[in-house]
C-alpha positions, 0 to 999 in steps of 0.5 A, a space after each residue: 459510496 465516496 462522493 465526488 470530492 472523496 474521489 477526487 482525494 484518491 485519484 490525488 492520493 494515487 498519482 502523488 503515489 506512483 509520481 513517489 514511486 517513479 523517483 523511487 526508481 530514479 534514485 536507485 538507477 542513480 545508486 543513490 541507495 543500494 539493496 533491494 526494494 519494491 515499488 507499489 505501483 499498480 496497486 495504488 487504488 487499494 492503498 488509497 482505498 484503504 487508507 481514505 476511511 481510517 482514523 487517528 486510533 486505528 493502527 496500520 502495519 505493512 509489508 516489504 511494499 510498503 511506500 504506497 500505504 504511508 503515501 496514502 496515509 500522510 506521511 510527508 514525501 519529503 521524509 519518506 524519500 529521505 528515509 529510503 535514502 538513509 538520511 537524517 531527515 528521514 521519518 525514522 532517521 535514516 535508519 529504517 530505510 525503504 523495507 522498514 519504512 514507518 510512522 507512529 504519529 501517522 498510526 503506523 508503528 512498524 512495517 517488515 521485510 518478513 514475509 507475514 512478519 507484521 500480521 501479527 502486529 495488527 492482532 495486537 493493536 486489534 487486542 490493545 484496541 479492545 481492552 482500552 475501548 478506544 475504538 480503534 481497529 488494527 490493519 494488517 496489509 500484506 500480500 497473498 505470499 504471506 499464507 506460505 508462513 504458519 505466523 498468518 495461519 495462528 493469527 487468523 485463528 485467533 483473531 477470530 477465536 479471540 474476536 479482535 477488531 482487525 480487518 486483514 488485507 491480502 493484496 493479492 497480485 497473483 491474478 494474472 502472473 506466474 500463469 495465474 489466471 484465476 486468482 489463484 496463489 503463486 505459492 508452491 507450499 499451498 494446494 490449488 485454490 483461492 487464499 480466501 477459503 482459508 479464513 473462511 474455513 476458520 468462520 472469518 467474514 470475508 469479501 473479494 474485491 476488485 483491488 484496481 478499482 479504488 471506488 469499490 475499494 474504499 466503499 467495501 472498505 468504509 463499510 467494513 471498518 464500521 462493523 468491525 468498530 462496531 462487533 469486534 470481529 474481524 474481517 478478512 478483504 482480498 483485493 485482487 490486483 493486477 500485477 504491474 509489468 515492471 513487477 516482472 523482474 528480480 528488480 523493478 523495471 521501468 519499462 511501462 516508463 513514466 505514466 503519462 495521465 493524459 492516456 486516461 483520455 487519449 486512448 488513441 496514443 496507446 501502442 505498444 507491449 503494454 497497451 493492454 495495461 494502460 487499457 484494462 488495468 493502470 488503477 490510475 488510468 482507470 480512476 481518471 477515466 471514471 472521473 472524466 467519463 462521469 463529469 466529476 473532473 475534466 481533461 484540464 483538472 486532471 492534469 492540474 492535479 497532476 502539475 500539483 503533485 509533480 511539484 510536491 514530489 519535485 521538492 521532496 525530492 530536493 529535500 531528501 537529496 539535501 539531507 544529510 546522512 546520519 551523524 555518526 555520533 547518533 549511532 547509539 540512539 534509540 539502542 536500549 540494551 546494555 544501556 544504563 
């Protein structure tokens, strides 16, 4: 169970990612790149859950929502912003942009647009992991629309037939979305059901969490790693979040607006459309309760520590505006076909 100052970290973790996302937001309102993208807000006690118990040997492969995971993980906010900006001093350049976002030295080599593309990746570390003997396991995090590609299927299977230390983790935000009340998937090419009785019909072990709850998430998560270190068998986390409001439309929409830490404590400035969101199920409102509620940290700490993240991203966000973009004499780089 995380002690008071693991908390601390992931409620630090978890602002420092929705304060990343709101400017995500901005940026793209301001056109300052184009194409789609997607935003990880409401979902951030997973990420930070999930992130807080890996090591530098186990590798990490994400989504199309994926800033949330490399926030969590490390990676500097001034490079990750410049990167979705296709800037040169951008993790990978610019040329990665928001869906292809990622970090080697930070454990997470790849992350895809395609739906269930990097789930197989992390079967791959998970078999590289184990021939070496390193001791390192793979993540898989993707979302519970995954299971309408075969590739999710086969790589389930084999994992479990091959005894891979992977742990794969559907971050299922259906719950309460598409007239989904039960956990159910929003998917039309999979019968009515929980995702999770597929890898369980393949043998899998498997759990359920509550993904807006990043105390139990990081504990259900810790526990796990360590058996997975220790077996080689892999195994299968749902963690069932709370789709965010703005998550509604074809593009993100701010319309819970700026969240506002001090509705962890003054409920009474609650009103609204979304008051039953800020209430129930804002994962940061909720960890910020519980910390206060707890006696772990007061009114004034959590708001100091967000003072401190706002200004963290406040220079990331100079520095990615600052960056120039790529020079175009670079465009080759890192091209190996055809090349001598």
């Amino acid at each position: 169970m995380p002690d008071k100052e693991n908390l601390l970290e992931l409620f630090r973790k978890m602002i420092l990612i929705r304060r990343f996302e709101e400017t995500v937001y901005e940026f793209h309102q301001q056109k300052l790149f184009g194409g789609h993208y997607h935003l990880y807000i409401g979902q951030e006690a997973t990420g930070a859950g999930v992130m807080a118990s890996l090591v530098d040997d186990d590798r990490i492969f994400s989504t199309h929502r994926n800033h949330g995971h490399l926030i969590a993980r490390g990676i500097n906010p001034k490079n990750a912003l410049a990167e979705i900006l296709n800037r040169a001093g951008g993790t990978n350049g610019g040329r990665g942009g928001t869906f292809h976002l990622a970090d080697a030295s930070a454990g997470m080599p790849h992350t895809s647009a395609l739906v269930g593309g990097s789930v197989p990746l992390a079967a791959g570390a998970g078999f590289a992991a184990k021939l070496r003997k390193s001791g390192g396991i793979g993540v898989s995090m993707f979302g519970d629309g995954c299971f309408e590609e075969g590739v999710v299927f086969e790589t389930l299977n084999l994992a479990r037939m091959w005894d891979l230390p992977v742990i794969f983790v559907c971050e299922n935000n259906t719950p309460g979305a598409i007239l989904k009340s039960d956990g159910g998937n929003n998917t039309s090419n999979l019968p009515e059901g929980r995702v999770i009785q597929i890898p369980k019909a393949l043998g899998m072990e498997c759990h359920e969490v509550d993904g807006g709850d990043a105390k139990a998430v990081n504990t259900l998560f810790a526990d796990c790693a360590s058996r997975v270190r220790e077996t080689n068998q892999p195994i299968f986390i749902e963690a069932l979040t709370e789709r965010w409001p703005g998550n509604y439309f074809s593009f993100p929409s701010m319309v819970t607006g700026i969240t506002k830490v001090s509705m962890a404590w003054d409920t009474g400035s609650i009103r609204g459309e979304y008051e039953d969101w800020f209430r129930n199920h804002d994962p940061v409102l909720r960890l910020a309760r519980h910390l206060i509620v707890s006696g772990i940290a007061t009114f004034g700490d959590i708001a100091g520590i967000d003072v401190e993240t706002t200004e963290i991203i406040a220079d990331a966000r100079d520095f990615a505006l600052s960056s120039p973009l790529p020079d175009s004499g670079s465009v080759y780089a890192h091209v190996t076909a055809g090349r001598s």
